[in-house]
PASEMAR-366496 format. One line per 3 residues: their letters; for each residue x, y, z of C-alpha. Coordinates in nm, 4 decimals. Layout:
a> X:Y:Z  ...
END
This chain:
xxx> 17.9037:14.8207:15.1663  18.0882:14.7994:15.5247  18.0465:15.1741:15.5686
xxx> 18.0642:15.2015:15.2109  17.7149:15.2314:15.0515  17.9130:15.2253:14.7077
xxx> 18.0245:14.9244:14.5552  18.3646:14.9164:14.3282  18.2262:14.8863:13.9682
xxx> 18.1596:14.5727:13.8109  18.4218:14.4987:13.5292  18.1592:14.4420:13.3092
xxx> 17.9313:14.7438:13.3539  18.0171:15.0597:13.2291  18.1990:15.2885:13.4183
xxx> 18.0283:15.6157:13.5510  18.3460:15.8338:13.4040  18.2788:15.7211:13.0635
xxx> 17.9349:15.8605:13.0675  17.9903:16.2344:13.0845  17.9493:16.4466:12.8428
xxx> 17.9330:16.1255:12.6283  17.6347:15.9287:12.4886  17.5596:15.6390:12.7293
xxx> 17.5309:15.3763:12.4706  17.8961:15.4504:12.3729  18.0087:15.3498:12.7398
xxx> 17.8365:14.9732:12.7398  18.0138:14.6925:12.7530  18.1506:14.4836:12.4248
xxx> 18.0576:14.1618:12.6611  17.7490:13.9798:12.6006  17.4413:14.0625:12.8469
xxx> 17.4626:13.6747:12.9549  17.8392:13.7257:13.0484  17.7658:14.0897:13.1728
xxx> 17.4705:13.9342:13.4053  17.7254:13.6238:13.5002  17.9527:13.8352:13.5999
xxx> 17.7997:14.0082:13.8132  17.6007:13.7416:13.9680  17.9253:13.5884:14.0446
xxx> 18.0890:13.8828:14.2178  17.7810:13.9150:14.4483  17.8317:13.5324:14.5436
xxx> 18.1922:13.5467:14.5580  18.2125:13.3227:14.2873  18.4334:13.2606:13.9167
xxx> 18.1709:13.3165:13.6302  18.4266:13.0755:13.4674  18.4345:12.8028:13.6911
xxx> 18.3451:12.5029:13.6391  18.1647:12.4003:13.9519  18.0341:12.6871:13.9697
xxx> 17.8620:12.8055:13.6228  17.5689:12.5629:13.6593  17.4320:12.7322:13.9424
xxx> 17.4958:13.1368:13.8160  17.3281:12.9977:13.5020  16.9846:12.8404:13.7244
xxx> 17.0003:13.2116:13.8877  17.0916:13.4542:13.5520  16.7586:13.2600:13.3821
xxx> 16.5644:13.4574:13.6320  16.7048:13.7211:13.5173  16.5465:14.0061:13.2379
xxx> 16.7429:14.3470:13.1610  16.5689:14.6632:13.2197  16.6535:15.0451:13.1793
xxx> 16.4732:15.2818:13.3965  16.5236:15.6380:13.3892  16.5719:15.8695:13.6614
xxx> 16.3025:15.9001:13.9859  16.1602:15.5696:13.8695  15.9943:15.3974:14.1547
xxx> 16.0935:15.0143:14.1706  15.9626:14.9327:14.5111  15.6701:15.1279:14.7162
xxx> 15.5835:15.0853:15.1036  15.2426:14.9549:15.1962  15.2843:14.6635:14.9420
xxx> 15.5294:14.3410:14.9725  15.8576:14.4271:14.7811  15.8550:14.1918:14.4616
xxx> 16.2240:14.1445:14.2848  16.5740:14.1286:14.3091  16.8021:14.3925:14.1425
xxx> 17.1711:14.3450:14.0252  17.2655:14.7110:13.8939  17.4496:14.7228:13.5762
xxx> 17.5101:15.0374:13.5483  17.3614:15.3936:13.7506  17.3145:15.4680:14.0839
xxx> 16.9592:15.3969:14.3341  16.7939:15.5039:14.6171  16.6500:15.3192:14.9358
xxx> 16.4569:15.5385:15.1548  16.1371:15.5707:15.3333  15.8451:15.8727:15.2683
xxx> 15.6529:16.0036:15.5873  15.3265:16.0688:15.5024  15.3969:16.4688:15.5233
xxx> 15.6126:16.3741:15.2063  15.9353:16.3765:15.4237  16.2145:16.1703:15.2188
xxx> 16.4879:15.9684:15.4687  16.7148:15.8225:15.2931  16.9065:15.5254:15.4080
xxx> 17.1155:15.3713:15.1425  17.2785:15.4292:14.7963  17.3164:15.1756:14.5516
xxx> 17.5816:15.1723:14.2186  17.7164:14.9916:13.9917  17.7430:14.5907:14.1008
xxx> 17.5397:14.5574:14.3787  17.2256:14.3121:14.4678  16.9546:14.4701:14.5978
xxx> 16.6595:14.2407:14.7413  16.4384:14.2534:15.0488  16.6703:14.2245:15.3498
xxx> 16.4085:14.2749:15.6223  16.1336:14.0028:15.6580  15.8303:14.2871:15.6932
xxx> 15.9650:14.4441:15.3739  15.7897:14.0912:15.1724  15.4710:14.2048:15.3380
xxx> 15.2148:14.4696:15.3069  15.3715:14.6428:15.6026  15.6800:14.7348:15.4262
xxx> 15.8191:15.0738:15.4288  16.0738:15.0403:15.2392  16.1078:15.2357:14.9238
xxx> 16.3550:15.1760:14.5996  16.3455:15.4057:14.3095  16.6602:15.5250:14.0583
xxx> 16.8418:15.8031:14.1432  17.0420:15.8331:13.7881  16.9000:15.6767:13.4274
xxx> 16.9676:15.2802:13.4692  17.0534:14.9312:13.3260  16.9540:14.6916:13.5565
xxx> 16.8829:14.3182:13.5953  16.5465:14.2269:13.7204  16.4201:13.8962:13.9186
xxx> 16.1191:13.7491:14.1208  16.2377:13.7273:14.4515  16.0889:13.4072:14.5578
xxx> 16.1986:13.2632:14.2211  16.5538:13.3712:14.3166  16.5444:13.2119:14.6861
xxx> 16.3461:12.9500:14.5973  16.6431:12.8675:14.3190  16.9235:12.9668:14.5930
xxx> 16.7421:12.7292:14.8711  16.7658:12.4529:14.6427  17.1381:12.4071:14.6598
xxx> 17.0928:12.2806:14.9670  17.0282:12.3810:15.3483  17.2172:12.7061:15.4742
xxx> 17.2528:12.8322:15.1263  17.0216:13.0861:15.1406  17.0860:13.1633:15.5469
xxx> 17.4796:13.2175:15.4037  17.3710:13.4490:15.1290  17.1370:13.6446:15.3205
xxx> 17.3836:13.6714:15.6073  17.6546:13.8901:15.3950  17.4526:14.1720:15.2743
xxx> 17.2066:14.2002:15.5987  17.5513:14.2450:15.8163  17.6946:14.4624:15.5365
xxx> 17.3169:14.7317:15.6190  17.3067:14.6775:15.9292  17.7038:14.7850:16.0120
xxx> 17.6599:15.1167:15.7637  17.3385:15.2375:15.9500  17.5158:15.1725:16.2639
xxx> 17.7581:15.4063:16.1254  17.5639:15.6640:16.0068  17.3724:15.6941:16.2941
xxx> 17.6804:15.7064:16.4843  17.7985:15.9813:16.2817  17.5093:16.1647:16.3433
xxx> 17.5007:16.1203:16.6892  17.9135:16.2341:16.7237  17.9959:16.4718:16.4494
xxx> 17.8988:16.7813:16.3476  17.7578:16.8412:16.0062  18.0287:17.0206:15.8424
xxx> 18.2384:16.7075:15.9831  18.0092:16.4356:15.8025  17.9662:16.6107:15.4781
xxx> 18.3873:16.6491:15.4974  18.3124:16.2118:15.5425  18.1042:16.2295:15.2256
xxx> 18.3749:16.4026:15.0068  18.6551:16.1633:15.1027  18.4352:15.8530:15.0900
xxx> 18.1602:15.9447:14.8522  18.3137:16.1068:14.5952  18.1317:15.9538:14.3400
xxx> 17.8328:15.9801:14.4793  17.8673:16.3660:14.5050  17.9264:16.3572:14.1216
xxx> 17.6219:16.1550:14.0376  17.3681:16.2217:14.3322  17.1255:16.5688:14.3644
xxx> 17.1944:16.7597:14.6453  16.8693:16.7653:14.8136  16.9159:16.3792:14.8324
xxx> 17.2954:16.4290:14.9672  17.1633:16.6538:15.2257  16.8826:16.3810:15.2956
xxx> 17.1658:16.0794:15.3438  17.3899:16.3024:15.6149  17.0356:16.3859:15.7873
xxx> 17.0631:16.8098:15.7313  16.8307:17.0149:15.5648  16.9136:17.1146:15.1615
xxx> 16.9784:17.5054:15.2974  17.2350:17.3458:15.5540  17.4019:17.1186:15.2659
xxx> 17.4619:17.4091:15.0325  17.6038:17.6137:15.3033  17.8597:17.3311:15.3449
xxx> 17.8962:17.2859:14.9861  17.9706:17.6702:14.9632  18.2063:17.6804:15.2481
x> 18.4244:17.3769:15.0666
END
């Protein structure tokens, strides 16, 4: 997610191509769900599913676990209240965003297959988060208690969870930088031209109104730019 709000898809999810036109249960994997959840665990750790040091400790984490499907515009996480699980995406694609109360929609990061979504921020575990997750596209996820999960990370031993934590908040942090960057130094027809060449998927699987919402232009701009492609 350096700049890249996308993550490659997980070898053991199934892959957005395979989906269209197609009945999604046709494009699942033939792995198990404990090996599907393994495997993904271990990629967000940076770890062999197989290995033998390492099992013990996906396994303490993928008991946590429970698979989920959600459909599309479900809400997962809502401002005003403390932001409750972790979620490892096996498949689709979700939103993180915050709502002004006019109703206003700012979007700040897409999610796909293979990534590990939890509460970055501190004031996101609290009632003054504002912070919102909900699916963009129908999707299989895994599903976690937070403080089960770093409670279970912590107990590996001290700087386990600082480690962890580290990767992903650097990882946010460095593609908002961007974006607002972007924002600030290119013009709009510029960063949607940034979207098609390294968003592609995204632009396949995302509604436009919530494209236009990510570059920070209005949906009448975006189609203009669509139209004009």
């Amino acid at each position: 997610m350096t700049d890249s709000t996308v993550h490659k898809p997980n070898p053991c999810a199934s892959a957005p191509c395979l989906l269209t036109g197609q009945d999604p249960a046709h494009a699942y994997p033939t792995a198990s769900a404990d090996q599907v959840l393994l495997n993904g665990l271990a990629r967000s750790f940076g770890l062999r599913a197989d290995g033998a040091g390492e099992s013990t400790p996906l396994r303490e984490l993928g008991q946590l676990f429970h698979k989920q499907q959600v459909t599309a515009d479900t809400a997962l996480e809502q401002h005003d209240a403390p932001w409750a699980n972790v979620y490892l995406i096996q498949h689709g694609v979700m939103r993180l965003f915050r709502e002004a109360p006019s109703g206003k929609i700012s979007i700040h990061h897409f999610f796909a297959e293979g990534a590990l979504i939890w509460p970055v921020f501190g004031r996101s575990r609290t009632v003054r988060n504002t912070l919102c997750l909900s699916a963009v596209t129908p999707c299989t996820l895994w599903i976690a208690d937070f403080h089960a999960f770093r409670a279970t990370i912590r107990q590996r031993g001290e700087g386990h969870w600082a480690r962890f934590a580290l990767a992903l908040t650097e990882e946010l942090a460095e593609s908002a930088s961007m974006r607002e960057f972007h924002k600030q130094t290119l013009s709009a027809q510029q960063r949607y031209g940034l979207l098609l060449r390294d968003y592609p998927e995204l632009v396949q699987r995302v509604p436009d109104n919530q494209l236009a919402s990510w570059l920070g232009v209005v949906p009448a701009t975006f189609s203009r730019l669509k139209k004009a492609r």
